[in-house]
C-alpha positions as CSV (number, residue, x, y, z in Angstrom):
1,X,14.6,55.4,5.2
2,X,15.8,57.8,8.3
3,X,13.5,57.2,11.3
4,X,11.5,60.6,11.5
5,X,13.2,61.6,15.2
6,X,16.3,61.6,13.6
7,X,15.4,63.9,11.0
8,X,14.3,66.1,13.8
9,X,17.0,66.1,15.6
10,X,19.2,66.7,12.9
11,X,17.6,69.3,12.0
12,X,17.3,70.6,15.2
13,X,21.1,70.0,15.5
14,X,21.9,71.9,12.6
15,X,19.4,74.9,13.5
16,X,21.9,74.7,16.9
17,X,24.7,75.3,14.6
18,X,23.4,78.6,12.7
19,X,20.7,77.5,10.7
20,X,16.7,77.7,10.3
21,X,15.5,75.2,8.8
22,X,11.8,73.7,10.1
23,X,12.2,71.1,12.6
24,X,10.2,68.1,11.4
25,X,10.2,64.4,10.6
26,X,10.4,64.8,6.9
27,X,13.1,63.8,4.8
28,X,16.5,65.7,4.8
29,X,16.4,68.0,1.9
30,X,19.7,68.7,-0.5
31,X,19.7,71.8,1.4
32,X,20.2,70.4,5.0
33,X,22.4,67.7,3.5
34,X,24.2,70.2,2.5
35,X,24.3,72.0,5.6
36,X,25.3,68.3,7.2
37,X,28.4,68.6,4.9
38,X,29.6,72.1,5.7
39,X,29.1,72.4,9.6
40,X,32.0,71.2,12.4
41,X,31.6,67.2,12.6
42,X,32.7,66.9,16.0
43,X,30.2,69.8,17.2
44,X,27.5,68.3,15.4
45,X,27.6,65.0,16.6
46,X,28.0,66.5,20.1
47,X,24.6,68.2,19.3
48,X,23.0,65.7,17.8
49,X,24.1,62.6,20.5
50,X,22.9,65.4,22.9
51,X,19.4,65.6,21.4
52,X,18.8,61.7,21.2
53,X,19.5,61.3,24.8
54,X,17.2,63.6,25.3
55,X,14.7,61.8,22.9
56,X,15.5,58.5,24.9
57,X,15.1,60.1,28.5
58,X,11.1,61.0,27.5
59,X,11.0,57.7,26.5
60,X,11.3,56.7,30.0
61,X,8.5,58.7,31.5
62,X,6.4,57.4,28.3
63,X,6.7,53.6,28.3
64,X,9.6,52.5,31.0
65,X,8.8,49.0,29.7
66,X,10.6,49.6,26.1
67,X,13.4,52.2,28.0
68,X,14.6,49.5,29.9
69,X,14.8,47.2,27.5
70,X,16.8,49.1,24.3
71,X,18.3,52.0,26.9
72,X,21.6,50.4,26.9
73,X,21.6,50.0,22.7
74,X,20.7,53.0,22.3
75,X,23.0,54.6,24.6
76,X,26.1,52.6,23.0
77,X,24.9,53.6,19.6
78,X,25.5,57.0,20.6
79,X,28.9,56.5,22.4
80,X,30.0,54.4,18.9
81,X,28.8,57.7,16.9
82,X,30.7,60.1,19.6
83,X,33.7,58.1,19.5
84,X,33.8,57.3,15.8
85,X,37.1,58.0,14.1
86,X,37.4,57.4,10.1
């Protein structure tokens, strides 16, 4: 199961790209997976990885405490995903 902020920033991602779908935490439907399939990779991961930060950055003014600790996973998670190569 997808955490629900990723859904939303997918979503939000693809809506960056040309769509409309609703921005929400629910799962992906075959629609937006579909949508997933047919966009530019590269510009949606650069969309997506963009949003997260974003995500993580509120985190800080939220609870600093759990920032500091997982900032640097999550931030190398995104690097991995900018940089991955098949």
């Amino acid at each position: 199961m997808t955490p629900g902020i990723i859904n939303k920033n997918i979503k939000s991602a693809l809506n960056s790209l040309g769509y409309e779908f609703d921005v929400n935490s629910k799962r992906l439907s075959d629609d937006q997976i579909k949508a997933l399939n047919s966009v530019n990779a590269d510009a949606l991961v650069e969309t997506f990885t963009a949003k997260q930060l974003v995500h993580y950055e509120s985190i800080k003014h939220s609870n600093p405490t759990n920032y500091n600790k997982h900032i640097g996973g999550w931030t190398n998670r995104l690097e991995r995903l900018k940089n991955y190569k098949p």
